[in-house]
mmCIF file of the C-alpha atoms, coordinates in Angstrom:
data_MODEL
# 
_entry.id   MODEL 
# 
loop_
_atom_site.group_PDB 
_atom_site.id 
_atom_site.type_symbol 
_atom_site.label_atom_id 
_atom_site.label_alt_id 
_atom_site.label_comp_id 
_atom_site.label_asym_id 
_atom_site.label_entity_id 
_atom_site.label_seq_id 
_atom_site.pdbx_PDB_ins_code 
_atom_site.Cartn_x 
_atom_site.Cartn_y 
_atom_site.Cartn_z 
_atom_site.occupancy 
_atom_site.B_iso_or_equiv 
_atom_site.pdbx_formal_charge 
_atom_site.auth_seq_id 
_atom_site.auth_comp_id 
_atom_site.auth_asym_id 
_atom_site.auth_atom_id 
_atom_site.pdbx_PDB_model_num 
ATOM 1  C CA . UNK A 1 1  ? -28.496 197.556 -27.289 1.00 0.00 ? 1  UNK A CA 1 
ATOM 2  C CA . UNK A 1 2  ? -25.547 195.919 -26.311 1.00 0.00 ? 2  UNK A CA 1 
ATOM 3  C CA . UNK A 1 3  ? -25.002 197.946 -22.885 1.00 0.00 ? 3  UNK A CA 1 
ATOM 4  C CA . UNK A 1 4  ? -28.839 196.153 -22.132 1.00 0.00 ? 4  UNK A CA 1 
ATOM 5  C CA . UNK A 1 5  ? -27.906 192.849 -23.901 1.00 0.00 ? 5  UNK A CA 1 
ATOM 6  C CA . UNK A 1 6  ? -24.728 192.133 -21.489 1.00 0.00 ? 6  UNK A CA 1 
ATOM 7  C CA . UNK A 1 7  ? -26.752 193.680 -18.442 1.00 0.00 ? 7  UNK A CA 1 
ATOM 8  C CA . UNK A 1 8  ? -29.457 190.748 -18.987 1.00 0.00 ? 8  UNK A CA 1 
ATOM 9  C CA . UNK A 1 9  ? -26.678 188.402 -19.629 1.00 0.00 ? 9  UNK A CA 1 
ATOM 10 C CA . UNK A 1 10 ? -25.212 189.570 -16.323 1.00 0.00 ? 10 UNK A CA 1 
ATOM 11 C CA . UNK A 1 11 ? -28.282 189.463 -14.108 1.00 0.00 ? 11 UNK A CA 1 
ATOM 12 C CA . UNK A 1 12 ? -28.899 185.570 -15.967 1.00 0.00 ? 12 UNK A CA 1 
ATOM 13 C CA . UNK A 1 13 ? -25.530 185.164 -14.733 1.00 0.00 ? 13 UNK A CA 1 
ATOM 14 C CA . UNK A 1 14 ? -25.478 186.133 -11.232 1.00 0.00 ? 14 UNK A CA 1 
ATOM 15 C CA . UNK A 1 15 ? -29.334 184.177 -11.338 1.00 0.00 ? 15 UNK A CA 1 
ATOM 16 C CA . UNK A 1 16 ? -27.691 181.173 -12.156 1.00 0.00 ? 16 UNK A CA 1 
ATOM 17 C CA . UNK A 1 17 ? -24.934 181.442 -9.411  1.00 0.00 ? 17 UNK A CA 1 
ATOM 18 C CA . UNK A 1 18 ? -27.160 182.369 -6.632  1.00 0.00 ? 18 UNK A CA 1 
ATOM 19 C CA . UNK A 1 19 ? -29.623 179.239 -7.548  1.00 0.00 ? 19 UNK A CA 1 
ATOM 20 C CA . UNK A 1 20 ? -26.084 176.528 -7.878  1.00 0.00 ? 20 UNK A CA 1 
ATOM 21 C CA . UNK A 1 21 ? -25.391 178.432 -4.020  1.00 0.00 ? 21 UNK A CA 1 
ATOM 22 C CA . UNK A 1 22 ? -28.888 177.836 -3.242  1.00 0.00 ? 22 UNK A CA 1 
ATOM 23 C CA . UNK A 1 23 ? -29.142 173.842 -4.510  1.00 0.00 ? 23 UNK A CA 1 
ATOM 24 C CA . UNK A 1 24 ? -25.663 173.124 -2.643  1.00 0.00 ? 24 UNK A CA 1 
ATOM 25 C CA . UNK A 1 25 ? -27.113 174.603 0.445   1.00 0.00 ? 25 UNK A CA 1 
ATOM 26 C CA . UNK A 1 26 ? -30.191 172.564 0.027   1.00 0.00 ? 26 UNK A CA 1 
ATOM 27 C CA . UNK A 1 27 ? -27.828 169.425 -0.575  1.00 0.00 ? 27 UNK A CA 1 
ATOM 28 C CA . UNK A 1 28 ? -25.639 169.942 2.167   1.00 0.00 ? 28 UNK A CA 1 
ATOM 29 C CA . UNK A 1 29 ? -29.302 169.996 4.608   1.00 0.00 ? 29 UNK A CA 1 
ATOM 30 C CA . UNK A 1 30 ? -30.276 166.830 3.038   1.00 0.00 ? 30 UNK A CA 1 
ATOM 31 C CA . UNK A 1 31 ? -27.028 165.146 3.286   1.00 0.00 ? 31 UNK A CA 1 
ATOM 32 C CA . UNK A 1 32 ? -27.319 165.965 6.909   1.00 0.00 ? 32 UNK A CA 1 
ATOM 33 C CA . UNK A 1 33 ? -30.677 165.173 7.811   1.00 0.00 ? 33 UNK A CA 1 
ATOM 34 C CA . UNK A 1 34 ? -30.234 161.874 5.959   1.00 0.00 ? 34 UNK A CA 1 
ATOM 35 C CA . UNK A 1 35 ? -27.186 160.965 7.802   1.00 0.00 ? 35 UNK A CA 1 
ATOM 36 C CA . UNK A 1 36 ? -28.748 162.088 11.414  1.00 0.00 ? 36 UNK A CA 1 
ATOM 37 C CA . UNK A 1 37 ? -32.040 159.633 11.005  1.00 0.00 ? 37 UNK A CA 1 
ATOM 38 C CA . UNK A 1 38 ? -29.862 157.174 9.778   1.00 0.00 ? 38 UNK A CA 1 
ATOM 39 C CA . UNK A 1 39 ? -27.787 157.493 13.087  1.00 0.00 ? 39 UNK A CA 1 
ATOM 40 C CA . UNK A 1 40 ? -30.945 157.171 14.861  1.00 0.00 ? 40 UNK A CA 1 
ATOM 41 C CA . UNK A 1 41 ? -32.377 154.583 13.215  1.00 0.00 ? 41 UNK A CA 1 
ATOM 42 C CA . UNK A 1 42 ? -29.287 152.141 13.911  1.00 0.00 ? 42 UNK A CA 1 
ATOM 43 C CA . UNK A 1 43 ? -28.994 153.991 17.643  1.00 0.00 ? 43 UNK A CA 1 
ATOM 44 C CA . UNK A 1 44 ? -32.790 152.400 18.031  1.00 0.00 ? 44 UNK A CA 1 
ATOM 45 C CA . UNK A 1 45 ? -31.770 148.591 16.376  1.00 0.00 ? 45 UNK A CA 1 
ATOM 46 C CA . UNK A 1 46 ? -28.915 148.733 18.627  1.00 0.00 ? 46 UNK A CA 1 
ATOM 47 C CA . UNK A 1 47 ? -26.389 148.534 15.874  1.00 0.00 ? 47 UNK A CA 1 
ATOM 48 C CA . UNK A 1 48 ? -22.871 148.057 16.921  1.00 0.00 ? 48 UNK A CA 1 
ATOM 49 C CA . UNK A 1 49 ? -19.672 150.467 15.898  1.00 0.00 ? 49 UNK A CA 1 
ATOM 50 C CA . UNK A 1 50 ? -17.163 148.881 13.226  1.00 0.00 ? 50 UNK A CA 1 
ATOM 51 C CA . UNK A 1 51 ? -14.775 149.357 15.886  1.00 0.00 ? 51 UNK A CA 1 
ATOM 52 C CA . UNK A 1 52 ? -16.662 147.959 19.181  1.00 0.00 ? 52 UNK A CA 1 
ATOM 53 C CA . UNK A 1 53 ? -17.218 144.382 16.670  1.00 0.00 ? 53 UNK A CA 1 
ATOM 54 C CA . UNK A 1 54 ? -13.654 144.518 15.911  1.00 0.00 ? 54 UNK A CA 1 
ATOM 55 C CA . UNK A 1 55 ? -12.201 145.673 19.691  1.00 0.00 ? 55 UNK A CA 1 
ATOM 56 C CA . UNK A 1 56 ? -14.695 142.495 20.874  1.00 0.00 ? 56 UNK A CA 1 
ATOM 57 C CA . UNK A 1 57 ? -13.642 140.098 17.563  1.00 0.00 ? 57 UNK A CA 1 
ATOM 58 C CA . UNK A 1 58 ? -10.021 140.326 18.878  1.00 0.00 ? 58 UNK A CA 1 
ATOM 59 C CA . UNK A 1 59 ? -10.818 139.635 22.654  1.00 0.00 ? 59 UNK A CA 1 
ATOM 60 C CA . UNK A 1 60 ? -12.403 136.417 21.044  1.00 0.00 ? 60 UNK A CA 1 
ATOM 61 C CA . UNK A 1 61 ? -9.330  135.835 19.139  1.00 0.00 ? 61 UNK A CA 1 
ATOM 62 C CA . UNK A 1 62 ? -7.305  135.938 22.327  1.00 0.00 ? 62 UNK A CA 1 
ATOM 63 C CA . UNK A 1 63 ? -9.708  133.744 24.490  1.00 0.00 ? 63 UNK A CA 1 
ATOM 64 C CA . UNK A 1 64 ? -9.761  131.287 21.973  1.00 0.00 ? 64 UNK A CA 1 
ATOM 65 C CA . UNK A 1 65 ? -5.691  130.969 21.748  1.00 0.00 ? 65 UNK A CA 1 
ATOM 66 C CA . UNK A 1 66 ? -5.265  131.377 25.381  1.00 0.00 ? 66 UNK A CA 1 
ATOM 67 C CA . UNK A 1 67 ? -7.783  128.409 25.936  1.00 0.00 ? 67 UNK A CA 1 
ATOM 68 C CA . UNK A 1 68 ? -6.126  126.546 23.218  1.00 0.00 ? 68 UNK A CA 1 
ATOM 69 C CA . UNK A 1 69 ? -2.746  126.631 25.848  1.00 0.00 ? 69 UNK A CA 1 
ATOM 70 C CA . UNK A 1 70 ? -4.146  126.380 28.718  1.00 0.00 ? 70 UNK A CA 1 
ATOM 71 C CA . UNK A 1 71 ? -6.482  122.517 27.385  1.00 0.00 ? 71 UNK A CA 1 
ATOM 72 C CA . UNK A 1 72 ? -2.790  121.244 26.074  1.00 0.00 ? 72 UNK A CA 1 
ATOM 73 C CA . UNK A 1 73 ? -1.230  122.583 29.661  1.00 0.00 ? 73 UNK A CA 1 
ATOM 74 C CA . UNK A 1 74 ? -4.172  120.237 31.047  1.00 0.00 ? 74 UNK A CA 1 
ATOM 75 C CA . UNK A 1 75 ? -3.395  117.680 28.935  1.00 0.00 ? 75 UNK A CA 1 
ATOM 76 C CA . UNK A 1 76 ? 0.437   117.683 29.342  1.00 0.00 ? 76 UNK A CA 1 
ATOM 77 C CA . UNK A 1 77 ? -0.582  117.262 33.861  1.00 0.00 ? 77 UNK A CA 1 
ATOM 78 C CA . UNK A 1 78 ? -2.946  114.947 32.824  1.00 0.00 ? 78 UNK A CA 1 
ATOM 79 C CA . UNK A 1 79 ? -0.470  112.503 31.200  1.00 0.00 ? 79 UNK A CA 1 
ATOM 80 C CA . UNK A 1 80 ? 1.902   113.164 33.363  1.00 0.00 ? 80 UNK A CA 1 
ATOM 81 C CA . UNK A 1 81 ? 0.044   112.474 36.327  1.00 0.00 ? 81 UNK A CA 1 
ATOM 82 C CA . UNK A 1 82 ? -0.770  109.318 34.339  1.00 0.00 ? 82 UNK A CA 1 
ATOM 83 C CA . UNK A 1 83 ? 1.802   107.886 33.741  1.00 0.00 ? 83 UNK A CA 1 
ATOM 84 C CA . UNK A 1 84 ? 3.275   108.379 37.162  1.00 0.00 ? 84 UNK A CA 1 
ATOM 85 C CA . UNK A 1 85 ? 0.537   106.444 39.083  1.00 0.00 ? 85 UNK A CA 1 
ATOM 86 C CA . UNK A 1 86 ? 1.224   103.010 37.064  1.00 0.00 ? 86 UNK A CA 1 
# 
């Protein structure tokens, strides 16, 4: 009896690892699949990468000071051309 009683407990055992191996698998496809139409779906609304908004954010940032200089350079001719026509 207790030769058949750890033989079922065995078999429940191995049962039970084979179905956890089983629902990981199954996990790991839907993980997957989820992640792949979710590519797709920002692919098709023509999403933009973290690092594309940030590369282009930064460009921005430099425009922005660079024009800053270059309307005070303006400014600086400006008077000076100013007041050296009286």
């Amino acid at each position: 009896m207790t030769q058949t009683t750890n033989r079922f407990f065995d078999e429940m055992a191995r049962l039970m690892n084979d179905a956890a191996g089983v629902a990981s698998g199954v996990r790991r496809e839907f993980d997957t699949m989820f992640r792949n139409q979710a590519d797709r779906i920002l692919r098709d609304l023509d999403v933009v990468k973290r690092e594309e908004f940030e590369a282009v954010k930064e460009m921005a940032r430099l425009a922005r000071e660079e024009n800053e200089a270059l309307k005070a350079r303006i400014a600086a001719l400006e008077a000076k051309l100013g007041s050296g026509n009286p």
